[in-house]
VOROKE-88840 format. One line per field, with one value per atom (N, C-alpha, C): atom name; x, y negated, z negated. Coordinates in nm, 3 decimals. Atoms other than C-alpha are relative to their C-alpha. Layout:
<pts>
name = (CA_...)
px = (X_...)
py = (Y_...)
pz = (Z_...)
</pts>
This chain:
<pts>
name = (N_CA_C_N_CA_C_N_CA_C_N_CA_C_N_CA_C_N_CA_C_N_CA_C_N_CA_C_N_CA_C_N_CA_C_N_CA_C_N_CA_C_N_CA_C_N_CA_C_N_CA_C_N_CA_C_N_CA_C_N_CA_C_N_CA_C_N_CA_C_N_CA_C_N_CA_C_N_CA_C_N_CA_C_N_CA_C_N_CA_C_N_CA_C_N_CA_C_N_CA_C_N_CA_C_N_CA_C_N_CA_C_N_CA_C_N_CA_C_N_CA_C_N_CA_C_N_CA_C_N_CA_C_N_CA_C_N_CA_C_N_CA_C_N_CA_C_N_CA_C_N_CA_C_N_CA_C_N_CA_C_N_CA_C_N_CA_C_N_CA_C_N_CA_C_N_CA_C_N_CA_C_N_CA_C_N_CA_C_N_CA_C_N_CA_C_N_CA_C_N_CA_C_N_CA_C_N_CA_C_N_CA_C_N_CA_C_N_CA_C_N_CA_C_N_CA_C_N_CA_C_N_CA_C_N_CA_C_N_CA_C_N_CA_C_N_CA_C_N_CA_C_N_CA_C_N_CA_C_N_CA_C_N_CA_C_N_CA_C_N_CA_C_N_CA_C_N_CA_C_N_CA_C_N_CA_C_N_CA_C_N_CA_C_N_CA_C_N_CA_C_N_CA_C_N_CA_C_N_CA_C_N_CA_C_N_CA_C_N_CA_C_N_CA_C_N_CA_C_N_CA_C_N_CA_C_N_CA_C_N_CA_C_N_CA_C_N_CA_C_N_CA_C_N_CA_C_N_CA_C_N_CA_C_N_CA_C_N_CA_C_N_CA_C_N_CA_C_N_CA_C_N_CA_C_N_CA_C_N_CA_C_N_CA_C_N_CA_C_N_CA_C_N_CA_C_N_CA_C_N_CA_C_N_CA_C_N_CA_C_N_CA_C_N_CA_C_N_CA_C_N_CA_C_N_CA_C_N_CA_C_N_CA_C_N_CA_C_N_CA_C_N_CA_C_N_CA_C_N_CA_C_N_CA_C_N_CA_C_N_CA_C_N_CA_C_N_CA_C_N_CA_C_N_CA_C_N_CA_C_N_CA_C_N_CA_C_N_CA_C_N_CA_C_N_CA_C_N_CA_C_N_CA_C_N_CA_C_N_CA_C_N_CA_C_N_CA_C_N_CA_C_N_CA_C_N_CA_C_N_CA_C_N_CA_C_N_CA_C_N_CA_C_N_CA_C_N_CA_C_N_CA_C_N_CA_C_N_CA_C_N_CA_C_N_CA_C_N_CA_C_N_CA_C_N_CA_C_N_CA_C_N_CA_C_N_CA_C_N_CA_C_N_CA_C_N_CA_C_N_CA_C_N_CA_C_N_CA_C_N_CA_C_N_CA_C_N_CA_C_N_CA_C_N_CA_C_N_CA_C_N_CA_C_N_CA_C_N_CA_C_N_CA_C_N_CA_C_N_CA_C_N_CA_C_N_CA_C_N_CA_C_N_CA_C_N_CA_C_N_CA_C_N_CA_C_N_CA_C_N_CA_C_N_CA_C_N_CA_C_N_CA_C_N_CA_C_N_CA_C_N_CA_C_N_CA_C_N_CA_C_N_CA_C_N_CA_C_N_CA_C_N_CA_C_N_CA_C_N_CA_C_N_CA_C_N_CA_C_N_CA_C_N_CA_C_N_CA_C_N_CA_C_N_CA_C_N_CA_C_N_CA_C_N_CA_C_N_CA_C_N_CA_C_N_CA_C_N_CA_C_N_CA_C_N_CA_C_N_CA_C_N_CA_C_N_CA_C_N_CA_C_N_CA_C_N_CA_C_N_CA_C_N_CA_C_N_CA_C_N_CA_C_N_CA_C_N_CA_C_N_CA_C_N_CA_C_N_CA_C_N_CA_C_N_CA_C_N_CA_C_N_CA_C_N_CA_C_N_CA_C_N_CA_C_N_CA_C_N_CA_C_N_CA_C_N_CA_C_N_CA_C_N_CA_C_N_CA_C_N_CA_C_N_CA_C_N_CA_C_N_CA_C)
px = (0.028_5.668_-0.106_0.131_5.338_0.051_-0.116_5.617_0.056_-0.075_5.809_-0.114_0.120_5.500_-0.039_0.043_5.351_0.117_-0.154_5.724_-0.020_-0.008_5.716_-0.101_0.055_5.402_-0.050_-0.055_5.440_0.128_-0.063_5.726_0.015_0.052_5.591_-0.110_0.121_5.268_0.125_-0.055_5.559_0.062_-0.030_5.717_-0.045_0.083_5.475_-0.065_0.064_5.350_0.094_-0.082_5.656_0.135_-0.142_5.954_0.098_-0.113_6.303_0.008_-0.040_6.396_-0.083_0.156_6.000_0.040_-0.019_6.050_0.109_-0.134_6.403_-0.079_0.009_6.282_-0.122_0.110_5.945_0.085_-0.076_6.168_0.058_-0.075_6.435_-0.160_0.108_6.084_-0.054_0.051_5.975_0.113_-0.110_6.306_0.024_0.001_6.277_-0.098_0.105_5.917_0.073_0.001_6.014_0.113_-0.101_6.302_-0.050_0.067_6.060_-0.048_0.033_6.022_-0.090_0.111_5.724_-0.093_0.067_5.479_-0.036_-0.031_5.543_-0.124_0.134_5.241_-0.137_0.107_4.951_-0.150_0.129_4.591_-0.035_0.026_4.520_-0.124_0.127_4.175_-0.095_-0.004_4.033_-0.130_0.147_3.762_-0.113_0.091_3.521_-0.045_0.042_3.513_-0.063_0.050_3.473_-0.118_0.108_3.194_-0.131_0.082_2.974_0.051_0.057_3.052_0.065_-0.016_3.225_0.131_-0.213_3.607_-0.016_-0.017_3.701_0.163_-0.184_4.061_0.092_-0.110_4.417_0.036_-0.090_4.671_0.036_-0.051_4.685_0.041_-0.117_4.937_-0.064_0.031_4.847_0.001_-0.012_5.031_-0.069_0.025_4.829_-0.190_0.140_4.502_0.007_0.027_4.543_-0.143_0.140_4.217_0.075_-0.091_4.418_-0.053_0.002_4.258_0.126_-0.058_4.458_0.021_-0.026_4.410_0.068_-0.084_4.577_0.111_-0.068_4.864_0.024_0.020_4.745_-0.089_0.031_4.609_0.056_-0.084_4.685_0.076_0.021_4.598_-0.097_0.085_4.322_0.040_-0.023_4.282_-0.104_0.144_3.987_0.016_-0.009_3.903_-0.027_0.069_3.894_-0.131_0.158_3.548_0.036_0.017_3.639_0.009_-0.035_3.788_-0.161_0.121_3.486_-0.111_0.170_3.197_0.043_-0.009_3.363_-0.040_0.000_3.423_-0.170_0.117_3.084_-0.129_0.057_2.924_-0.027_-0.009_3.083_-0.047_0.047_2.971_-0.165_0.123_2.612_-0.060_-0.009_2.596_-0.008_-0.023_2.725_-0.180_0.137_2.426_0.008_-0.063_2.562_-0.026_0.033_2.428_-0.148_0.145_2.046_0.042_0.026_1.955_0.058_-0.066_2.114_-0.101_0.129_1.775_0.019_0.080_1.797_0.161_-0.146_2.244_0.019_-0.056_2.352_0.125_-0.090_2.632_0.070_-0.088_2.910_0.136_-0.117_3.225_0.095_-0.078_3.464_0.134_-0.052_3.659_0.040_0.068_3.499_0.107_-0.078_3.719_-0.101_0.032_3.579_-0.147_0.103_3.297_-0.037_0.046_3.323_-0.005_0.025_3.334_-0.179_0.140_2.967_-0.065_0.075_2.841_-0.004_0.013_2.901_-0.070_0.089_2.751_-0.177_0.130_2.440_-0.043_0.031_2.410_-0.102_0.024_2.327_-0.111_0.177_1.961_0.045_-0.025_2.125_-0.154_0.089_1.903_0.037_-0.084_2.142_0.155_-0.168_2.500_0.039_-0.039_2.636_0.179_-0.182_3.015_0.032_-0.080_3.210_0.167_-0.161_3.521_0.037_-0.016_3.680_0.025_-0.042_3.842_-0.118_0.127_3.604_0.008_-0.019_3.742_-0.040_0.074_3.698_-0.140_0.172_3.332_-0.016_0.093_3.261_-0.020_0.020_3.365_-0.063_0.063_3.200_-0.167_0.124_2.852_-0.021_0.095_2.876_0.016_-0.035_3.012_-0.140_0.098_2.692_-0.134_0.097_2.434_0.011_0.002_2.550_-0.050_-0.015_2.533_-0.153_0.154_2.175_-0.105_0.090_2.058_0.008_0.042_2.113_-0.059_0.089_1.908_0.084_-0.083_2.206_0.017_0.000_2.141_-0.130_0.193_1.876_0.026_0.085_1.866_0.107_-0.008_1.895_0.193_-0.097_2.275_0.036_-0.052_2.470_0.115_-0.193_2.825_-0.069_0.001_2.882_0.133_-0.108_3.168_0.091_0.002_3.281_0.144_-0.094_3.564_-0.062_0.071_3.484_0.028_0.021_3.558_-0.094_0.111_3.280_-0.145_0.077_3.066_-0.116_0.127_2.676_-0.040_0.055_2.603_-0.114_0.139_2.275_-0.051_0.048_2.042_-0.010_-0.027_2.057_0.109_-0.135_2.271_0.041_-0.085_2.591_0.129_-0.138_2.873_0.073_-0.071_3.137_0.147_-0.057_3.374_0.110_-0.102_3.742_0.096_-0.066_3.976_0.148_-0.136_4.300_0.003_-0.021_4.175_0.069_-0.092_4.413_0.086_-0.102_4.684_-0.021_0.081_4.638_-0.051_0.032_4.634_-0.186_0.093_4.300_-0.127_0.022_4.215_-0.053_0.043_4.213_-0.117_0.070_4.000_-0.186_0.134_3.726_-0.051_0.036_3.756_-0.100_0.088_3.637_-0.120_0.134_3.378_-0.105_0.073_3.262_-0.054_0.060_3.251_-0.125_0.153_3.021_-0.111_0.079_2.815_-0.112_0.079_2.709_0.077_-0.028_2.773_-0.114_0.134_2.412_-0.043_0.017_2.422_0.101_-0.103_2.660_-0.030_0.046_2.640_-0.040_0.031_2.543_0.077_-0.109_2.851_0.078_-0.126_3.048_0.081_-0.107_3.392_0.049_-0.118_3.536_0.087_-0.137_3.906_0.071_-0.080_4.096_0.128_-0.154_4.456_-0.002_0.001_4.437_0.129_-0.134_4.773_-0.004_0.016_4.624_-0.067_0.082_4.437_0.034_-0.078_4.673_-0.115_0.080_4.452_-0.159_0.147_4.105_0.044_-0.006_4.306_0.013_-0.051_4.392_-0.157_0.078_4.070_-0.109_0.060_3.826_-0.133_0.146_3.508_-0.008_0.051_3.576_0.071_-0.078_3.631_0.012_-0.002_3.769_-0.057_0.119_3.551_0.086_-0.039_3.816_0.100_-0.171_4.177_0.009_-0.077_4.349_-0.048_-0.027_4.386_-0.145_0.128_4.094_0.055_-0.017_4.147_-0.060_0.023_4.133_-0.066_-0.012_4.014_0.071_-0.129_4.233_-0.033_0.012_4.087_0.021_-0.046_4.112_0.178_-0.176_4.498_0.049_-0.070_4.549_-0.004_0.012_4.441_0.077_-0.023_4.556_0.124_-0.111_4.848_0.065_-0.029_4.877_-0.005_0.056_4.712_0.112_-0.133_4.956_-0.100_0.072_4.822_0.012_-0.013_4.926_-0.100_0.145_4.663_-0.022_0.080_4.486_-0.142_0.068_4.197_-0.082_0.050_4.003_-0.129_0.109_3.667_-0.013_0.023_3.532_-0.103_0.148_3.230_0.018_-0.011_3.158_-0.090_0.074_3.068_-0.006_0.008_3.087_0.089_-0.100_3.278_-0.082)
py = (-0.024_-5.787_-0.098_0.057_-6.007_-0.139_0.080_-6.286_-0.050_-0.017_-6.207_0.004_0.005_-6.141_-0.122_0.129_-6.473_-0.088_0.107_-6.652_0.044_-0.040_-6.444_-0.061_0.053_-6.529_-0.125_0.125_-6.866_-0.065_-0.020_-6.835_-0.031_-0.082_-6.683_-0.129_0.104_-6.937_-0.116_0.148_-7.259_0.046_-0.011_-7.105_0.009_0.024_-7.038_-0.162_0.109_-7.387_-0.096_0.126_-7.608_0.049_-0.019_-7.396_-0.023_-0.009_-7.349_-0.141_0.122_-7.684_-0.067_0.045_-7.786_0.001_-0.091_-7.557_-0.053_0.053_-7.728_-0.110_0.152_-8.094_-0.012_-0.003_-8.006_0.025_-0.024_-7.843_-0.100_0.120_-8.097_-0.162_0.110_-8.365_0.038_-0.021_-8.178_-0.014_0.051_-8.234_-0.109_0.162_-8.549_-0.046_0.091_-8.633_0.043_-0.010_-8.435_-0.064_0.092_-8.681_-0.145_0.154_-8.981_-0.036_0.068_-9.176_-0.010_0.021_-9.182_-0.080_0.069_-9.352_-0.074_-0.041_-9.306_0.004_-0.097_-9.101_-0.095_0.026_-9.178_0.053_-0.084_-9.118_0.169_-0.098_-8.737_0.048_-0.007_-8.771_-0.108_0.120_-8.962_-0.091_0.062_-9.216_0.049_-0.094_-9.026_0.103_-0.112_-8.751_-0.040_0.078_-8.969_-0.093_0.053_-9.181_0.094_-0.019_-8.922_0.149_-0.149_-8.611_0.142_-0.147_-8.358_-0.003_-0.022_-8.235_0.082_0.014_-8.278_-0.037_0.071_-8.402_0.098_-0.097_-8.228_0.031_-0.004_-8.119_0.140_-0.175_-7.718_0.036_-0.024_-7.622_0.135_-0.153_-7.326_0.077_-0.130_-7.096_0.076_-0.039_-7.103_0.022_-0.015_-7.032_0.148_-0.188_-6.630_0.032_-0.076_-6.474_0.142_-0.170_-6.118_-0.017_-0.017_-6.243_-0.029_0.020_-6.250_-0.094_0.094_-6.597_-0.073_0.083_-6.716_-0.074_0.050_-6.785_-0.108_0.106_-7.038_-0.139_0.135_-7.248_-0.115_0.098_-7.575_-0.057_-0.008_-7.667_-0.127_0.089_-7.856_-0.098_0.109_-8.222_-0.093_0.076_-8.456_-0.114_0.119_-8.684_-0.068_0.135_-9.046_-0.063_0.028_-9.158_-0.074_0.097_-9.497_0.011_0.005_-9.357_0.150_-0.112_-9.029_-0.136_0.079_-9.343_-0.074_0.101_-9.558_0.058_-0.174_-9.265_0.013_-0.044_-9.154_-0.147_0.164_-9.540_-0.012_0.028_-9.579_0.099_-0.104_-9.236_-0.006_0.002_-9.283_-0.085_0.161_-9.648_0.025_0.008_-9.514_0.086_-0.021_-9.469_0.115_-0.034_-9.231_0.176_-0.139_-8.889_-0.012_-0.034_-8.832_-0.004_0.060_-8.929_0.077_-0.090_-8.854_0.156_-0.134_-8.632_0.092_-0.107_-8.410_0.076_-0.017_-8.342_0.091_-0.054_-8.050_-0.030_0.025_-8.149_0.131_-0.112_-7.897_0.006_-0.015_-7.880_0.139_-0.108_-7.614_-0.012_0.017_-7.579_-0.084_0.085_-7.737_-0.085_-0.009_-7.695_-0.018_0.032_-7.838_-0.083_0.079_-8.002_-0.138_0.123_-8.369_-0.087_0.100_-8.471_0.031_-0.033_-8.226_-0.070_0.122_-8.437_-0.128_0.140_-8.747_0.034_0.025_-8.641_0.026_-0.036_-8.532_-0.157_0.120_-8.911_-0.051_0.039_-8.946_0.098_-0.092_-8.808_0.092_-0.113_-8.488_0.054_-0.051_-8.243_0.122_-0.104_-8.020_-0.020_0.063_-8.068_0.150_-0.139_-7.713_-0.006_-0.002_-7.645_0.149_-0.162_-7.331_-0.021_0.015_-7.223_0.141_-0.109_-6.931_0.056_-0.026_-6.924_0.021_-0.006_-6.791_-0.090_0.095_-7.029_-0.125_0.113_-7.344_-0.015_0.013_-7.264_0.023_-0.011_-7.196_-0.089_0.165_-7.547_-0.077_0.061_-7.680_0.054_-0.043_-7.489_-0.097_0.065_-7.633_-0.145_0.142_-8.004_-0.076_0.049_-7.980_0.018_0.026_-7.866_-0.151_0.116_-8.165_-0.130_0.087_-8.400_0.026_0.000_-8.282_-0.009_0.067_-8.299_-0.077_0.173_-8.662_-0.075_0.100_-8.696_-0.084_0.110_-8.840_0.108_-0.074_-8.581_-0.022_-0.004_-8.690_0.066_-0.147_-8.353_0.120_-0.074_-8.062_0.075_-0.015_-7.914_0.127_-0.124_-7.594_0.011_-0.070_-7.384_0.156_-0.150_-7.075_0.055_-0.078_-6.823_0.047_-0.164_-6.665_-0.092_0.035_-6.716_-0.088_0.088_-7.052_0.089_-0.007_-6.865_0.111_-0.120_-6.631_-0.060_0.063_-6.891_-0.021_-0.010_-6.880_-0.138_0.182_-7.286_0.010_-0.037_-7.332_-0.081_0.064_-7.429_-0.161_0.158_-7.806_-0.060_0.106_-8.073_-0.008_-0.061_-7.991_-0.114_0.054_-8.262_0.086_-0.065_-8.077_-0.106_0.115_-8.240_0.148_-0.080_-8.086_-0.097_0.110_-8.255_0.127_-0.064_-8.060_0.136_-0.102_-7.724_0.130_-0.101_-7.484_-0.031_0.017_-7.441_0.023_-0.075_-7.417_0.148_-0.142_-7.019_-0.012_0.004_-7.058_-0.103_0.139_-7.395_0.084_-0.089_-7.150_0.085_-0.104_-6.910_-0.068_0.116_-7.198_-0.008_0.049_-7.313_0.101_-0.135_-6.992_0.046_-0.007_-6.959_-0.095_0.108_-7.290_0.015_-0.031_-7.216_0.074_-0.105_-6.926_-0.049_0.000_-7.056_-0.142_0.130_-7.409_-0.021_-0.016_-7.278_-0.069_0.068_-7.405_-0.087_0.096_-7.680_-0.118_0.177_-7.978_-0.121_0.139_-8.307_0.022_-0.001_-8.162_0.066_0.015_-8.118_-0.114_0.099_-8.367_0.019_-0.076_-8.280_-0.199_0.124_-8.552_0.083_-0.100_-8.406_-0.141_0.087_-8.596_0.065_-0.036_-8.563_0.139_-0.112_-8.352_0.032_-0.052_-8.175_0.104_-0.084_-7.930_-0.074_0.032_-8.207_0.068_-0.027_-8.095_0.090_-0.099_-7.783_-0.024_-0.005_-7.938_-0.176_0.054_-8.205_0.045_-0.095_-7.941_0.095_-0.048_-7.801_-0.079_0.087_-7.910_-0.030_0.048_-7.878_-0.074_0.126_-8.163_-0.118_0.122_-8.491_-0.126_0.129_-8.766_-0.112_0.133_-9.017_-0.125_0.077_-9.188_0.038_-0.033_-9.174_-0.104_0.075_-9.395_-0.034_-0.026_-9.468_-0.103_0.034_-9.556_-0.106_0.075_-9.821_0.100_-0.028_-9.701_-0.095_0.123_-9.890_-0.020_0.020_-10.034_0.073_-0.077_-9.799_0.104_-0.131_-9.476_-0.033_0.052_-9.618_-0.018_0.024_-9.669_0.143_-0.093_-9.325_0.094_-0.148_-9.091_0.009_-0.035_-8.878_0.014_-0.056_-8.775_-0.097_0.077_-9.007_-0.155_0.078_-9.247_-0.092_0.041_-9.554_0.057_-0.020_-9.396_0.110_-0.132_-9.088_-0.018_0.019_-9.056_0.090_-0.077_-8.936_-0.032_-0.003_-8.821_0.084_-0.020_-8.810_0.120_0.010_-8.585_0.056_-0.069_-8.430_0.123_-0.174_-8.076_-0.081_0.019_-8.174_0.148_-0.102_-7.798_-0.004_-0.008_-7.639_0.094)
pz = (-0.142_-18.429_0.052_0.013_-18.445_0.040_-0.047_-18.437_0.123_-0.128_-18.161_0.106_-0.072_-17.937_0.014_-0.024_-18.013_0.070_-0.028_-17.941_0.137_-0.135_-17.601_0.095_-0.099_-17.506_-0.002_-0.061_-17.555_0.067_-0.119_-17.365_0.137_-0.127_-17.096_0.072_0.016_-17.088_0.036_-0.070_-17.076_0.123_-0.052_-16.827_0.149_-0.099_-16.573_0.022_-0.034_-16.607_0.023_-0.030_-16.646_0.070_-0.037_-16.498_-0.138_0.101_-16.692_-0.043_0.022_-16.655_-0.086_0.081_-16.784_-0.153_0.166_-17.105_-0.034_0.060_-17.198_-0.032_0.044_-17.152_-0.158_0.147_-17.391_-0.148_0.205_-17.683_-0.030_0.043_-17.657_-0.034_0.058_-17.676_-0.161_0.152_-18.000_-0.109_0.110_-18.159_-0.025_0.001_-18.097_-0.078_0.080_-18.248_-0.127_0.091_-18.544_-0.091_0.065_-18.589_-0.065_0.019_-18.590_-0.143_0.134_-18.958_-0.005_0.058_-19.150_0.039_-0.043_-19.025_0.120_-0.170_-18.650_0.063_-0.040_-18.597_-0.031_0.003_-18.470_-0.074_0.128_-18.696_0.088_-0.019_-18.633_0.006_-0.010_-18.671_0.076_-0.079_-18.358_-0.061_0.064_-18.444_0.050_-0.009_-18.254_-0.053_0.130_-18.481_-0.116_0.059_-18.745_-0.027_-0.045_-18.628_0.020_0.022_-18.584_-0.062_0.092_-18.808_0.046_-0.051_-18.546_-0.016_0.010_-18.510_0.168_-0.206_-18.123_0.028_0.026_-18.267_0.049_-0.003_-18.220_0.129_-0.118_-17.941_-0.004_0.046_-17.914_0.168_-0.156_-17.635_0.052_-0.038_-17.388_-0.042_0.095_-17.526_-0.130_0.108_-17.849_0.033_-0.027_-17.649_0.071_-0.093_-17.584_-0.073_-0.028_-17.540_0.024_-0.053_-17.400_0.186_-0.199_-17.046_0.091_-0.072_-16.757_0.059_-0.075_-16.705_-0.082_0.066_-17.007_-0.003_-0.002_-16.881_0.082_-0.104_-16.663_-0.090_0.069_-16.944_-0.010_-0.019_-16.972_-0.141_0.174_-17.361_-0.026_0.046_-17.521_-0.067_0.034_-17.581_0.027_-0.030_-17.640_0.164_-0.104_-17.310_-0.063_0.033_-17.424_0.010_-0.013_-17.516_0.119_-0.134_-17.296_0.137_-0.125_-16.993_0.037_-0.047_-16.995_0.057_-0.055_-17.006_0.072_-0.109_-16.772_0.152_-0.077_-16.515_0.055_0.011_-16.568_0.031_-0.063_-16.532_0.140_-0.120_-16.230_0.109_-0.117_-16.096_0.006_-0.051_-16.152_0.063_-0.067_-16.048_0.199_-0.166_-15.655_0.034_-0.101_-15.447_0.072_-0.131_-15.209_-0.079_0.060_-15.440_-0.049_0.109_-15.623_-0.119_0.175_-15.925_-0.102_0.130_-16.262_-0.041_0.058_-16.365_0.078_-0.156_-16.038_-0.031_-0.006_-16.151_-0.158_0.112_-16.367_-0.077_0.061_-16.587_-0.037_0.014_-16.589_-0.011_0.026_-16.784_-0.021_-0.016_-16.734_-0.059_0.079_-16.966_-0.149_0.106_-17.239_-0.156_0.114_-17.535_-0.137_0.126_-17.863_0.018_-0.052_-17.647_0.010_0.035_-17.682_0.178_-0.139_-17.287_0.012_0.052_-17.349_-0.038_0.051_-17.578_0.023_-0.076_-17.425_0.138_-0.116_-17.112_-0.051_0.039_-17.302_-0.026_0.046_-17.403_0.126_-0.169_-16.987_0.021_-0.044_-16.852_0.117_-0.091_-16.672_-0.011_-0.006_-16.608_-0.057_0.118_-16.814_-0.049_-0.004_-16.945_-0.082_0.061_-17.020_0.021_0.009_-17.132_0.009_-0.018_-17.044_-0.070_0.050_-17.267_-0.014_0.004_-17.236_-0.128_0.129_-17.570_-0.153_0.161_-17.892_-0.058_0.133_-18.155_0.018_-0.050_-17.928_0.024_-0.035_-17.796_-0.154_0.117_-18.137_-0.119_0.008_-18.255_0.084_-0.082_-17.959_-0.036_0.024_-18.063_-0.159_0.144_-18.418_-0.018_-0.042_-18.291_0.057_-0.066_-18.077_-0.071_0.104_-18.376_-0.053_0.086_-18.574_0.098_-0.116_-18.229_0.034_-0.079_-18.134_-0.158_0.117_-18.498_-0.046_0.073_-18.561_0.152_-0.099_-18.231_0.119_-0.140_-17.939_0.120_-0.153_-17.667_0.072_-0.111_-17.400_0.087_-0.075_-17.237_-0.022_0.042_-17.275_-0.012_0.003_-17.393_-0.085_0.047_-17.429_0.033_-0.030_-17.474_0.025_0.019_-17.294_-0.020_-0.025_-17.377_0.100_-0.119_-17.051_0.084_-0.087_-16.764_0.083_-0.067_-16.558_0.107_-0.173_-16.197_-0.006_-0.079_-16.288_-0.091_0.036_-16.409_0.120_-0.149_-16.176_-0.069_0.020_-16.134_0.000_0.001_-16.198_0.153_-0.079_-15.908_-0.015_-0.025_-15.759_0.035_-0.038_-15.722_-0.153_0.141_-15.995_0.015_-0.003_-16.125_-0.078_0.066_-16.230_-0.037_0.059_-16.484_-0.019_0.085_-16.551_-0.079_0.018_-16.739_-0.017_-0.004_-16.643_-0.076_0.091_-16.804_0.026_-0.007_-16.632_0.145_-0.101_-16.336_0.120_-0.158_-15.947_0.015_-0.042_-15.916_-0.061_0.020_-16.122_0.039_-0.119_-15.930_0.123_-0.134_-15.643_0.040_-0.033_-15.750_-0.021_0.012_-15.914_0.139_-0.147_-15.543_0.098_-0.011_-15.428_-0.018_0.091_-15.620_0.068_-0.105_-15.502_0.091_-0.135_-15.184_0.063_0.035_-15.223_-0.082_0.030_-15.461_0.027_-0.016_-15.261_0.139_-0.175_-14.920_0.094_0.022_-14.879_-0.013_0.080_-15.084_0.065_-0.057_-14.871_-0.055_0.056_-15.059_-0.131_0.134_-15.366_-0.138_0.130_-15.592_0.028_0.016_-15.728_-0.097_0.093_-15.894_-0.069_0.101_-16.187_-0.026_-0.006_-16.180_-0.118_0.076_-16.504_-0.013_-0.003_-16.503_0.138_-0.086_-16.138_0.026_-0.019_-16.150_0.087_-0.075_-15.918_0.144_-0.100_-15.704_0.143_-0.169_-15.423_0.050_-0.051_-15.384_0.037_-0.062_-15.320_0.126_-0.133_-15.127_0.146_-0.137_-14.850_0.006_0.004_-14.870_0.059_-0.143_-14.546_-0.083_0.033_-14.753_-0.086_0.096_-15.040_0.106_-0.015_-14.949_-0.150_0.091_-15.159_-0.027_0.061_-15.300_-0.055_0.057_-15.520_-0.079_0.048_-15.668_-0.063_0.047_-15.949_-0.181_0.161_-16.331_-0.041_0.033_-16.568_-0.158_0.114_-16.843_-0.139_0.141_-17.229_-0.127_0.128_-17.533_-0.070_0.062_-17.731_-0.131_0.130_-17.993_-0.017_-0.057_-17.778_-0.068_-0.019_-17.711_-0.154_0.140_-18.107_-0.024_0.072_-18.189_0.104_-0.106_-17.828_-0.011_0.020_-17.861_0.100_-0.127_-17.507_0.121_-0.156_-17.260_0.011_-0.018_-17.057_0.128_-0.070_-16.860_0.107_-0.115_-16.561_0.038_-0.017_-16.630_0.152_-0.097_-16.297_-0.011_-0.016_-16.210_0.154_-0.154_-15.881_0.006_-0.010_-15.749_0.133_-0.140_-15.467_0.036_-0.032_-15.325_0.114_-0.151_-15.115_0.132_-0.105_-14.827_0.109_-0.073_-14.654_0.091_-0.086_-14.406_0.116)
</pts>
């Protein structure tokens, strides 16, 4: 029975996200890799893991992220962001003039996973870089990814994982970038938004959203209080690109800021 349940509600989980048609083309794609000859496959262990000591690796589909919440089925599924395209991204966002200083900007990932976009922003003089994951097993690789990461000394400021649902996540006071990298589906897009609204109704000019892979952008494009900062694809290293299973040059990603309503 334990079986069948899991089969359903991954199911259920592709279905809501990719439609019938979605859920055909994916199976027929997995019959396909598992046709591919020996030595096909790309290394499974990215060099970032490697390099310094943590496990941030692997490709775990929605479906295999039930919690029993009600938002599960709006997951998307965890997958490291590319060191190159996170520090480029992140370069180019502190570089613009047009926000306050890195020190004065909470760092806030939602939907953290295993924590490695976390720890790379901790590298940067936030004034905090905190990860939210809903899932136990992930935050709890992301807590011991980030012991090993703050005890060989590469976080300049201060860094944490919390447990909990991002749309009932309280931002901390200030000016907050918030980083997603595609961690669930519009309906929960909606309710983030929401949240937003209320909690930096106050605050105009002082969030800025990094959206990687925005498959939901539509919903903060129709939305009067962000505006767009910046749209279009981010170069990889050719070392990311040897090791990523997923990422396609065409990735996009999009910038934008609250400006209020």
């Amino acid at each position: 029975m334990t079986t069948l349940n899991t089969a359903w509600s991954k199911l259920r989980w592709s279905l809501a996200q990719r439609g019938l048609r979605g859920t055909m083309r994916t199976a027929l794609g997995r019959l396909h890799r598992q046709d591919r000859a020996p030595g096909e496959e790309k290394p499974l262990l990215h060099p970032f893991d490697q390099r310094y000591g943590v496990e941030t690796s692997g490709l775990i589909g929605g479906g295999d992220l039930r919690t029993g919440h009600k938002n599960d089925v709006f997951n998307t599924a965890y997958y490291g962001m590319a060191p190159s395209r996170f520090r480029r991204v992140m370069e180019d966002w502190i570089a613009d003039s047009g926000h306050a200083a890195i020190t004065q900007y909470n760092f806030v990932d939602l939907g953290c996973g295993k924590g490695r976009a976390v720890m790379m922003a901790s590298e940067f003089q936030f004034r905090q870089a905190i990860g939210v994951e809903l899932n136990a097993s992930l935050a709890k690789t992301a807590e011991a990814n980030l012991t090993v990461w703050t005890g060989a000394g590469r976080a300049a400021c201060p860094v944490q994982i919390l447990c909990q649902d991002a749309t009932e996540f309280s931002f901390p006071e200030g000016p907050c970038l918030l980083y997603l990298f595609n961690p669930f589906a519009a309906p929960v897009v909606k309710r983030l938004i929401e949240r937003l609204e209320s909690e930096f109704a106050d605050r105009p000019g002082l969030l800025d959203v990094i959206y990687f892979n925005p498959e939901a952008g539509e919903v903060f494009d129709a939305h009067a209080g962000f505006k767009l900062l910046w749209t279009g694809t981010v170069e990889m290293s050719e070392e990311d690109a040897a090791a990523d299973h997923v990422a396609s040059p065409d990735d996009l990603c999009s910038v934008y800021r609250w400006i209020g309503v």
